[in-house]
N, C-alpha and C positions, 0 to 999 in steps of 0.2 A: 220662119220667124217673121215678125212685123215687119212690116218698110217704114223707113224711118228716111229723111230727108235732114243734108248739113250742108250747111253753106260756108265755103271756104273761100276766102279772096273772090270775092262775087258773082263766085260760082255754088250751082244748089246740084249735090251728088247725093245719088239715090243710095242707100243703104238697104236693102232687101237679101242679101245673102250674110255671111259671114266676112266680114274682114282678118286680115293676119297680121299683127303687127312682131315685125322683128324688132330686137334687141342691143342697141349698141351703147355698152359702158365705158365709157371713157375715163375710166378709175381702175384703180391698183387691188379693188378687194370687194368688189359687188359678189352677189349672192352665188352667181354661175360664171368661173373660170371662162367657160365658151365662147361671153358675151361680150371680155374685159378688150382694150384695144388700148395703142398709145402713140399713133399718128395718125394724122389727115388720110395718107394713102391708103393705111389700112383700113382707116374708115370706108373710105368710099368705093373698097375691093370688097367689103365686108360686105355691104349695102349693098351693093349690085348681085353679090350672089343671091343675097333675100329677096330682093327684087323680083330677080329672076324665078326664083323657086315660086313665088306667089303671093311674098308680100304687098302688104296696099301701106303700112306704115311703119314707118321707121322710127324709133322712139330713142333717143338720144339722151344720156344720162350721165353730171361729174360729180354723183355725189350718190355713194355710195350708202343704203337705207336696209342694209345687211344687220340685226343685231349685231353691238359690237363695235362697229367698224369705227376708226376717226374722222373725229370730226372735223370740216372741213371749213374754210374762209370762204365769203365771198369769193374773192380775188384767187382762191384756190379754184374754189368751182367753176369762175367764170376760160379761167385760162385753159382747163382740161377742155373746153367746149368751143371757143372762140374761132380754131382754125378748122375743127370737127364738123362742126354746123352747115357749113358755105361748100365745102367739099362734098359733102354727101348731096346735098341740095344740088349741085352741077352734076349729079348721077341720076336724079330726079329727072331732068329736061329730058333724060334718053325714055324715062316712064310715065307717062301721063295718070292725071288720075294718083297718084301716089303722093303721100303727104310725110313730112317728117316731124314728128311731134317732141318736146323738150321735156325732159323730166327732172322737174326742180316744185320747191314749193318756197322762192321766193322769189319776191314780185319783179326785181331790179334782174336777176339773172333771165326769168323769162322776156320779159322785154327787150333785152340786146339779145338773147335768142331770135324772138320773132322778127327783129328788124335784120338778123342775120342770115335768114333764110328759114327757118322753123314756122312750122302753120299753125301745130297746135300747142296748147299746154296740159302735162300731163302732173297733176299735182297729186301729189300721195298724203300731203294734210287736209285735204276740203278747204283749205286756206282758210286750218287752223291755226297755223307756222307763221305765215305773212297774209291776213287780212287786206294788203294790197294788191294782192294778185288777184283778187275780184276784177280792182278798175284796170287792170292792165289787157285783162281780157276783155271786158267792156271796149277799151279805149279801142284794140285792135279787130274787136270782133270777130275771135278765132274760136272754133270750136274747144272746150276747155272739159279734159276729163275729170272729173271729182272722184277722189279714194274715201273711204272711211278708214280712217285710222284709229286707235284707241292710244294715246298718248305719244311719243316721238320715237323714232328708232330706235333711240339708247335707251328704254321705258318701257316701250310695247309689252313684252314679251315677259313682263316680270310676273304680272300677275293678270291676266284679261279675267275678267269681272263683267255680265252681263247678266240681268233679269231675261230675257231673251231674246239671244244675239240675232236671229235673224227681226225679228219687230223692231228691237232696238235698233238696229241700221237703219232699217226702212223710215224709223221715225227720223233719223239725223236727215237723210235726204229728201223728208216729206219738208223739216224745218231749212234745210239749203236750198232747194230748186226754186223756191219762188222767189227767193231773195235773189238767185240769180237774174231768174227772167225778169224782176223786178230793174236791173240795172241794165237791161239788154243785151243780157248773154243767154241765148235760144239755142244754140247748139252746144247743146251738155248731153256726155257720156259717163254716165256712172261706172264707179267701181267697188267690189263689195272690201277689196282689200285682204285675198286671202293672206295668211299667214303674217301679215298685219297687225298685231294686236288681238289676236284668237288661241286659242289652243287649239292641237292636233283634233278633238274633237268638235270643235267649233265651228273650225275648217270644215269638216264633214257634212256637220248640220246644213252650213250654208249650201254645202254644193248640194244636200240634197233637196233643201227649199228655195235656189236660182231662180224657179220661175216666179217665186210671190214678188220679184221684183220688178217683173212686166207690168205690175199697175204702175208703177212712177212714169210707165208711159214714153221712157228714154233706152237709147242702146247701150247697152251689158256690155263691161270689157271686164274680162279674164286673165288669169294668170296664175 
């Protein structure tokens, strides 16, 4: 794969192999039972096993993006995450090199995430959702993963509509990434957003055209 260079808290980590990111939901109805949790402790028993095993990120989520699922307050989201965040983060010091990333796509819950210990922002609307989560990432300078989505969780899946979904992506994050770099966020990680706003065969198509995304020139996260 490419080597790709990110800078996190003023440090520049080389990206040249594969990274692994685990999974921790901190909600009652995300996609995969496995992933779900609902204390601090278990978070950070959760987290060190991943760790352990081989992960490099932990990706931390209170708001569940499951067709379906309810929808959630602020102040819901923010509470499922507030003691989660800082806990796993003090399992972090035992691993170097390992980052914990936040998965929200609004601006206000990312920012007391990051001031809570979270490095990166993991947004599943391209900051379609909250427009503000541009400057929040600007403001802190964290690497910020961009999803394509095709309309909002409770929507997605009604009807995906695409002239051609894998061009059609690529055009969305031809028309994002310089609006990014444009505010001074340089460490962007695309997502193509499987099962996102696709049909079962859409999904397909993409996984089999993954690499036409190599010209954006940025690192691919999966899932």
């Amino acid at each position: 794969m490419p080597e790709f260079l990110l800078q996190c808290q003023g440090t520049i980590h080389t990206l040249s192999t594969p990274w692994i990111m685990g999974i921790l939901n901190s909600t009652p109805d995300s996609f995969y039972a496995g992933s779900r949790l609902n204390a601090p402790r278990e978070a950070a028993e959760r987290a060190r096993a991943m760790l352990t095993s081989g992960a490099r990120i932990i990706d931390i989520g209170g708001y569940s993006s499951r067709p379906g699922a309810d929808p959630v307050t602020p102040e819901q989201e923010w509470n499922r995450l507030k003691e989660v965040i800082p806990a796993v983060a003090e399992v972090l010091n035992d691993f170097p090199g390992s980052f914990i990333s936040v998965d929200t796509f609004r601006a206000d819950i990312a920012d007391k995430a990051l001031l809570a210990g979270a490095h990166w922002i993991n947004d599943i609307s391209g900051g379609n959702l909250d427009p503000e989560i541009f400057n929040v990432a600007a403001t802190h300078r964290c690497p910020y993963i961009i999803m394509h989505m095709q309309g909002d969780p409770s929507t997605m899946q009604l009807n995906p509509a695409y002239s051609h979904v894998t061009q059609d992506i690529i055009t969305f994050f031809s028309e994002k990434l310089p609006r990014l770099h444009d505010m001074g966020i340089h460490d962007t990680i695309i997502d193509v957003g499987f099962g996102f706003g696709k049909t079962l065969e859409q999904n397909y198509q993409l996984l089999r055209e993954l690499h036409a995304f190599q010209l954006l020139g940025r690192p691919i996260l999966t899932g």
